[in-house]
N, C-alpha and C positions, 0 to 999 in steps of 0.2 A: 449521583453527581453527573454532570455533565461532560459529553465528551467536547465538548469550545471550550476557550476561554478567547480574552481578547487582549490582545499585545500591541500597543499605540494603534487602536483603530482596526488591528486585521486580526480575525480568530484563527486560530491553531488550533486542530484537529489532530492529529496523530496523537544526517545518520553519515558515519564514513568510516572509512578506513586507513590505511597507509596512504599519506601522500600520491418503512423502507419497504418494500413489495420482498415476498418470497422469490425463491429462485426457479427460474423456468425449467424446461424439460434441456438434457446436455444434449448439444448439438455442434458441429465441427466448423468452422469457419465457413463462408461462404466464397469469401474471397481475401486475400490478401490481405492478411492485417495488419495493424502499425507493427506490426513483434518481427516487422520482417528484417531479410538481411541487410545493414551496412552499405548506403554507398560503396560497389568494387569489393563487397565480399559478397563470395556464393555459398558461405554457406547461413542457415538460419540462426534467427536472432535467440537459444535457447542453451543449454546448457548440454556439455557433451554426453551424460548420461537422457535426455530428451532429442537428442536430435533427433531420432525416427520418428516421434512422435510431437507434434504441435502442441504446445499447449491448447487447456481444451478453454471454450467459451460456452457460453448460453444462447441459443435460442430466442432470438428477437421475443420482446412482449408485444400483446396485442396493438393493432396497427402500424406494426415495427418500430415500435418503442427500442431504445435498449435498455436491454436485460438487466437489473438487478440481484445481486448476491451476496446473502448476508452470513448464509452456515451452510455449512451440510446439515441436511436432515438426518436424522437418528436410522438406525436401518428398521426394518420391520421386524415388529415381534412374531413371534420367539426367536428366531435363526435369523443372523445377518448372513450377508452373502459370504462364502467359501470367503479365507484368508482375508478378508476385512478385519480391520480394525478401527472400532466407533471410537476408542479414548484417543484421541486426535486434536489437534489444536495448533489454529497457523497462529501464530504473531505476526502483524506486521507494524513496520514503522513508519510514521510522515516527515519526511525530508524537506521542511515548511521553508520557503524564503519568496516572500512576494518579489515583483518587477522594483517596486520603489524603496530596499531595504539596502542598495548599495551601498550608501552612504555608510552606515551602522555598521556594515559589515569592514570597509575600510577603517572605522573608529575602534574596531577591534573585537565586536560583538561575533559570536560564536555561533552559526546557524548550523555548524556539524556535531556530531561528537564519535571521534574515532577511538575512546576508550568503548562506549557500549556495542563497537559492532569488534572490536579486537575482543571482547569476553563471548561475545556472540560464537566467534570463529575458536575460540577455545574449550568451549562449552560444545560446540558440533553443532548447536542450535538453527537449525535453518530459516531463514525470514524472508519474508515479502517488504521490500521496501519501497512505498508510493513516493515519489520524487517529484517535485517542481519544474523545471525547465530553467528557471531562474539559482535555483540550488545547484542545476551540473554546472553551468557558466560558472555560478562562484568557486567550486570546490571539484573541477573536472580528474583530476588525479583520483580522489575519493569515489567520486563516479563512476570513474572507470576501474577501479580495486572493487567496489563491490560488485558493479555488473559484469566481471570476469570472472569470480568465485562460484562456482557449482552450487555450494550453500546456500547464495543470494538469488533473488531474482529484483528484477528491477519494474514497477508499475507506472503508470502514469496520475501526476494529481495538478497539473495544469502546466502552462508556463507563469502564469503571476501568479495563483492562488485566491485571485477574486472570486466571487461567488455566482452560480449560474443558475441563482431564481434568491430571489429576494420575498421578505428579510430574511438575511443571513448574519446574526451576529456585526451587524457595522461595517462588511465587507464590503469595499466596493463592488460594484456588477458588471460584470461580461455582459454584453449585447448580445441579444440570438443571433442576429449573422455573422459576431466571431468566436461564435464559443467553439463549434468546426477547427477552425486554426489553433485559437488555444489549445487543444488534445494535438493538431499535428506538428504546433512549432515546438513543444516539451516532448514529444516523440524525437523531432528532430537535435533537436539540442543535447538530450540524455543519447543519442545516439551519435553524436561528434566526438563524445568524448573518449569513446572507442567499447563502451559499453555493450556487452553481447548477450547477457542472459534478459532482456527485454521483452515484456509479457505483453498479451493486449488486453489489458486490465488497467480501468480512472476509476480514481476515487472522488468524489466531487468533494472541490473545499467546505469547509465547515458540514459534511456531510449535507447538503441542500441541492434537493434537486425537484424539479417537477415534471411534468409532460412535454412541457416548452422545450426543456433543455436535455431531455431524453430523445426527442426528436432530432433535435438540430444536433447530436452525435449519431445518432444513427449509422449515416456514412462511414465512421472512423472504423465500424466494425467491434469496438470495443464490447468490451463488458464490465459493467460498475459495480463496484467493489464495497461494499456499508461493513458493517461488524456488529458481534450480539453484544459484544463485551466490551464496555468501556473503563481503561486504566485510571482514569481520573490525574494522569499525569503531568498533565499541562500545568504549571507556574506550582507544580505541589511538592513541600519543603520535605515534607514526611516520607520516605520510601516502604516504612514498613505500612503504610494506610494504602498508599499506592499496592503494593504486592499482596495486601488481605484483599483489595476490591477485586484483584484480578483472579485471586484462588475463590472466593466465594461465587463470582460469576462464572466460571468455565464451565462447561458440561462438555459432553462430548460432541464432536462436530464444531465447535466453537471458534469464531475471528475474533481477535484482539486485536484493539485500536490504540497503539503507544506513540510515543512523540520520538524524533529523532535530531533534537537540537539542542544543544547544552543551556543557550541561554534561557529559553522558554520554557525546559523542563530539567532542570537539573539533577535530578533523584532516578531518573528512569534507570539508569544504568545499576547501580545499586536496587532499586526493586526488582529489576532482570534477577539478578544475582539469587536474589531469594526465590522469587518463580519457578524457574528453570526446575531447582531441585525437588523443589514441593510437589511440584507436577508428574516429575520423572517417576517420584514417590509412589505417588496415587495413579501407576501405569498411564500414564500419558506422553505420547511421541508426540512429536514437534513436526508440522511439517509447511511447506509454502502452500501458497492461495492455490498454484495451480494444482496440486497433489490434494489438497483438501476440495477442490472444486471436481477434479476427478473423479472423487468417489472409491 
């Protein structure tokens, strides 16, 4: 199954609360990344058990591409390293709402869903949530409850959600001279909202990306975030199909790609529910992009 689908014209790829290339060799930022602090705050954009520590990025690809990251690799046989553990597994979710979805949204259509991240935070679950720039403007209170939460972190997945290489699913397209802005006005905006656990992690919409557009982010410093394992949850009625496709795909080291908007996926949260335990079952911890990027 696929991880798009398309919803009047714009594909969804993959959230709230209270009111692909392998991956390079780890290497530490170089400079200053979008994950930084807050206008008039000094300290960093990370979570108070990380703050000594940055979250970690990739290693430019060749001709300083940026970097692509889809799993952790499995450790080497026989012995993994000291205190590792491979049965590991981020989930994260996409917080979708294009630039031109106001409308819809004022008519009452639902681009959050703050029951799956209220089971998330009861469950202990920790997640990676890619957010739009267009989703913190709508639903800033929610943005800001997740990217305050130690549990959450907060990534980048554009400010409108159009797509930066074409075809992508009907999306419209970013230009190469703004696809640059795109990553820093959805940095900027997820961060108005008073959001502090902010990663320097994009997801590119519809997962699409090429050289062009690995280029022209370069600058932001980021690192692009893909996934092995696809939920199948976008526009899907069934949640027990949705949570067999997630438990048949996982291994260890594994990203999950879920949706986090009620109207485009409404089962997610219920497939969550069955997940979670199945996994916990079969020794599998939960953890964010940046702790599974870690290593």
């Amino acid at each position: 199954m696929t991880a798009l689908a398309i919803l009047g014209g714009v594909a969804l790829t993959g959230c709230g609360g209270p009111e692909t290339p392998r991956a390079e060799t780890l290497a530490p930022p170089g400079s200053p990344s979008p994950a930084g602090p807050s206008p008039g705050s000094p300290s960093p954009a990370v979570s108070a058990p990380d703050r000594a520590e940055k979250p970690p990025t990739l290693a430019p690809g060749p001709a300083g591409l940026t970097p692509v990251f889809e799993r952790r690799a499995p450790a080497p046989s026989p012995s993994p390293s000291p205190g590792r553990n491979d049965k590991v597994v981020a989930l994260t979710f996409d917080a979708d709402m294009t630039a031109d979805q106001g409308p819809r949204a004022e008519a009452g259509e639902h681009f959050d869903n703050p029951g799956l991240i209220s089971l998330l935070r009861r469950s202990k679950v920790p997640a990676t949530v890619f957010m739009t720039g267009r989703w913190a403007e709508e639903y800033p209170s929610q943005a800001r409850s997740i990217g305050t939460d130690p549990l959450f972190e907060i990534a980048n997945h554009s400010y409108s959600h159009y797509a930066f290489s074409t075809p992508c699913y009907g999306l419209p397209t970013v230009e190469e001279g703004e696809m640059r802005g795109e990553v820093e006005r959805a940095f900027d905006a997820i961060r108005a909202t008073g959001a502090r656990q902010v990663v320097p992690y994009f997801r590119f919409p519809g997962g699409c990306y090429d050289d062009a557009s690995r280029k022209a982010l370069a600058p932001t410093g980021v690192t692009a975030v893909q996934w092995d394992v696809v939920s199948g949850d976008a526009f899907a009625t069934d949640a027990d199909a949705v949570a067999q496709q997630v438990l048949d795909g996982v291994k260890p080291g594994s990203l999950v790609v879920m949706h986090c908007t009620r109207s485009a996926a409404p089962v997610t949260e219920e497939a969550v529910r069955q997940v979670v335990p199945a996994l916990r079952e079969h020794g599998y911890r939960f953890v964010k992009v940046s702790e599974l990027m870690r290593g």
